[in-house]
N, C-alpha and C positions, 0 to 999 in steps of 0.2 A: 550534423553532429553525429559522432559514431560513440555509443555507448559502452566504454570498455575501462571503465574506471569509477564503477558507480559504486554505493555504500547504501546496504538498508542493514539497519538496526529492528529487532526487534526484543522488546523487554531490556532495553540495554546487551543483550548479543548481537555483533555482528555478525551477516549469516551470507554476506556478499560473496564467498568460495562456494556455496553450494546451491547457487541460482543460477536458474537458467536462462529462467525470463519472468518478465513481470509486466501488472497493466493497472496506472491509477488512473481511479475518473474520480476527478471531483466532479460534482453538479450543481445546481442548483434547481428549486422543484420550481416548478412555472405556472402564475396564475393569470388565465385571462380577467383581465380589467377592461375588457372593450364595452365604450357606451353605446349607447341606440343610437346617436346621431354620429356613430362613425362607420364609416365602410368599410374599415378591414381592420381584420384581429389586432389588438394590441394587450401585453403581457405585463407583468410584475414580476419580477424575481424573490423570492422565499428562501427559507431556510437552506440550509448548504448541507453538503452530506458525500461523503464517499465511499467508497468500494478498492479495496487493494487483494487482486489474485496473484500469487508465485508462484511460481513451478520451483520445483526444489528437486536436487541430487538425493535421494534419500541418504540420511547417514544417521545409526544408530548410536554414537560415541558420546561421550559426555560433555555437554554443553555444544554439540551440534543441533542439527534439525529437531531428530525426533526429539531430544530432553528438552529441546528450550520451549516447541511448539507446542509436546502434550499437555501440559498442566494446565496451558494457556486456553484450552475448547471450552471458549462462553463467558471468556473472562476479559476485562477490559484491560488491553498495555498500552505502552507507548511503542510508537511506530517512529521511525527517523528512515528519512529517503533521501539523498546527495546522489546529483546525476553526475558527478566530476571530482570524483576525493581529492585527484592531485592539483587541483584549483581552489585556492582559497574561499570561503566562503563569500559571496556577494551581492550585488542585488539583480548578475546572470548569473550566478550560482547560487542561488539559495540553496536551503535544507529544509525541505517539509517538515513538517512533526504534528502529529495527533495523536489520539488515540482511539483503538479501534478494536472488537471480539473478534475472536477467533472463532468461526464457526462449525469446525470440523478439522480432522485431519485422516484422509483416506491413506490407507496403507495397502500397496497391491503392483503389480506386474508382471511382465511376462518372462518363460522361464528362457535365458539368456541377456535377457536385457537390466540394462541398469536400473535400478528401482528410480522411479522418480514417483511424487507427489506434489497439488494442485491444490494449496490452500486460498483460501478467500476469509478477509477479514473486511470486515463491517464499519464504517466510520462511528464514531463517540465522543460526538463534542466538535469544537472548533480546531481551523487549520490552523496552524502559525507559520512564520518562515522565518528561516535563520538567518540573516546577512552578514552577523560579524565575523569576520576573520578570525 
């Protein structure tokens, strides 16, 4: 699968033109349940939770990056991810959705280069997936 048609949403902005790259991990936290009278580890799955970092084009204009992003540091939105916009939604295309804080937004680079910025947003609450069309 080659990634060139993907959709994230945040706060209701699409911001899919000014990303470069992106990494979700959902998880799950892991508890050992192994008894005494067993000989190797064995585990339970817990609560769910995830972590969303983007790399972003910086772009200072209205209702880009920076305005949609700043107001959002420590605040909880919603988040929407589609790995395939021009594919119908389904149950191989879903569309994530949670929501998730903003935990910062660094502003910086070097002089000739394109400004870019590295946000990381925090999962809040449960995942869902979209499947209908």
């Amino acid at each position: 699968m080659v990634l060139n048609d993907g959709k994230i949403t945040v706060n209701t902005v699409d911001l899919s033109a000014y990303i470069k790259s992106f990494e979700w991990s959902p998880i799950a936290a892991l508890h050992e349940n192994t008894p005494i009278s067993v000989t190797a580890v064995t585990r339970e799955g817990g609560n769910t939770d995830n972590t969303l970092t983007i790399e972003f084009y910086q772009n200072m204009e209205a209702a880009k990056v920076y305005a949609t992003l700043w107001p959002l540091i420590g605040v909880s939105t919603a988040i929407k991810i589609e790995l395939d916009e021009s594919e119908a939604l389904s149950a191989t295309n879903p569309e994530f959705q949670f929501n998730a804080i903003l935990e910062g937004f660094p502003i910086g680079g070097a002089a000739g280069d394109v400004m870019m910025t590295s946000v990381t947003f925090q999962g809040n609450g449960a995942i869902t997936l979209d499947t209908t069309p």
